[in-house]
C-alpha positions, -999 to +999 in steps of 0.1 A: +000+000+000+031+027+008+050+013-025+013+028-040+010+062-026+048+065-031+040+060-066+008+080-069+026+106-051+062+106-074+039+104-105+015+138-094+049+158-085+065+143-121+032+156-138+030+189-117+072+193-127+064+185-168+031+210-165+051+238-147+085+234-173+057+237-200+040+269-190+069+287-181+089+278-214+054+291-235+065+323-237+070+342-272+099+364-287+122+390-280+157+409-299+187+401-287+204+420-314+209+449-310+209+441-272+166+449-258+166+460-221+142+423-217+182+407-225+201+433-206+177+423-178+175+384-179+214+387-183+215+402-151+235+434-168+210+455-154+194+449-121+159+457-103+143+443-131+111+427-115+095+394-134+108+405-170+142+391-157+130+356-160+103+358-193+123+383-217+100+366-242+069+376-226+062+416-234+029+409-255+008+439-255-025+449-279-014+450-319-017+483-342+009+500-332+011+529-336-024+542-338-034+516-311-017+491-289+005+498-257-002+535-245+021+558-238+047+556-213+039+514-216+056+509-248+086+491-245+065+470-214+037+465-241+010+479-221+020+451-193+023+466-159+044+432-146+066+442-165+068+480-159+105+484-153+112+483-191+097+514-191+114+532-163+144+556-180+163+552-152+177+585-160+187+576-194+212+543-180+202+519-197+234+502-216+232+510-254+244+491-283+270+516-306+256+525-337+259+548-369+234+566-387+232+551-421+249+517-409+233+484-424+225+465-389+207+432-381+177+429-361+178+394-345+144+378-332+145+351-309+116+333-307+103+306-284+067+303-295+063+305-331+029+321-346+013+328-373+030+363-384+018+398-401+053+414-400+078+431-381+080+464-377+112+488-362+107+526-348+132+549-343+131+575-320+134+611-332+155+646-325+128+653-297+135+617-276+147+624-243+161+596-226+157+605-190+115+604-198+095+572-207+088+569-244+055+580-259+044+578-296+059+614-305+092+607-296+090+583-324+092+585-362+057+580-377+066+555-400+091+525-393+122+524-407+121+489-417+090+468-421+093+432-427+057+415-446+052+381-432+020+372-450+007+349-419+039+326-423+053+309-389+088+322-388+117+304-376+128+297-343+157+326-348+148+353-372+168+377-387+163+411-404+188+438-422+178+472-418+197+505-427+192+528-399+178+564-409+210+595-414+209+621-393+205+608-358+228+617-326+232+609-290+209+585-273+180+569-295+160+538-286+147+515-316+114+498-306+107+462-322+071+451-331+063+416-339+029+420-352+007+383-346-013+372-376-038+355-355-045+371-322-048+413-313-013+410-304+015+418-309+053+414-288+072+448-279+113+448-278+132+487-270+167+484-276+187+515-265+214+527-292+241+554-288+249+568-322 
């Protein structure tokens, strides 16, 4: 009778253990390249991050950006408050990958729960960004820089895009990653800090 409920017992934990490694490795996509505060955060480069530390792939927010989707001030969190420190300036710290206006560059997606796709999409702030404020839509160009048609295809588990970056930027920008979901209202959010 113990060799039973030893067994019954062992087998619930083993289930609970393969139910729990499944939910927490459902998340979605983030950039890694260049470097998104979700990576600088679950690489422990920058610290106080709250949850996003452990789920960098998990900033999914409302699609339409940017007429609708994540308000402002929420926009590299996509709208989600658990992850609220992405949005935080912290006084214009956060590390930034080098860059040059005009420079070819890859955009690198990684992605741990492939969807159907619309595109992806990549913002770049403009002259009037300041870094030491959280981002809103008209610190952004109106248009992305680089849009990238997915037609509903699943992409890859590792996606990558070339983009020339607009002329005529300085100083601190901030590039801000949409992966638009063909089959859902959502959409996953990725800022990446730059120093030009």
């Amino acid at each position: 009778m113990r060799k039973k409920i030893s067994a019954a017992i062992i087998g619930s934990g083993v289930a609970c253990v393969s139910v729990l490694s499944t939910t927490s490795a459902s998340g979605h996509g983030y950039t890694d390249a260049p470097t998104s505060r979700q990576v600088l955060c679950s690489r422990g480069t920058v610290q106080d991050c709250g949850d996003i530390q452990w789920e960098p792939q998990s900033v999914e927010g409302p699609k339409g950006f940017p007429s609708r989707g994540p308000s402002d001030g929420t926009i590299c969190a996509g709208g989600n408050s658990r992850f609220a420190e992405l949005d935080d300036p912290r006084g214009g710290q956060w590390p930034a990958t080098q860059v040059t206006a005009g420079q070819n560059l890859t955009f690198r997606w990684r992605i741990t729960a492939r969807h159907a796709t619309t595109d992806f999409r990549y913002y770049l702030t403009n002259s009037t960004y300041d870094p030491q404020r959280p981002l809103t839509r008209a610190d952004l160009a109106t248009q992305p820089f680089l849009t990238v048609p997915y037609g509903g295809r699943v992409p890859d588990a590792t996606v990558s895009h070339q983009g020339t970056l607009p002329a005529g930027r300085t100083g601190k920008q901030l590039i801000v990653a949409v992966w638009t979901i063909a089959d859902t209202g959502n959409a996953f959010y990725a800022c990446s800090d730059v120093q030009f």
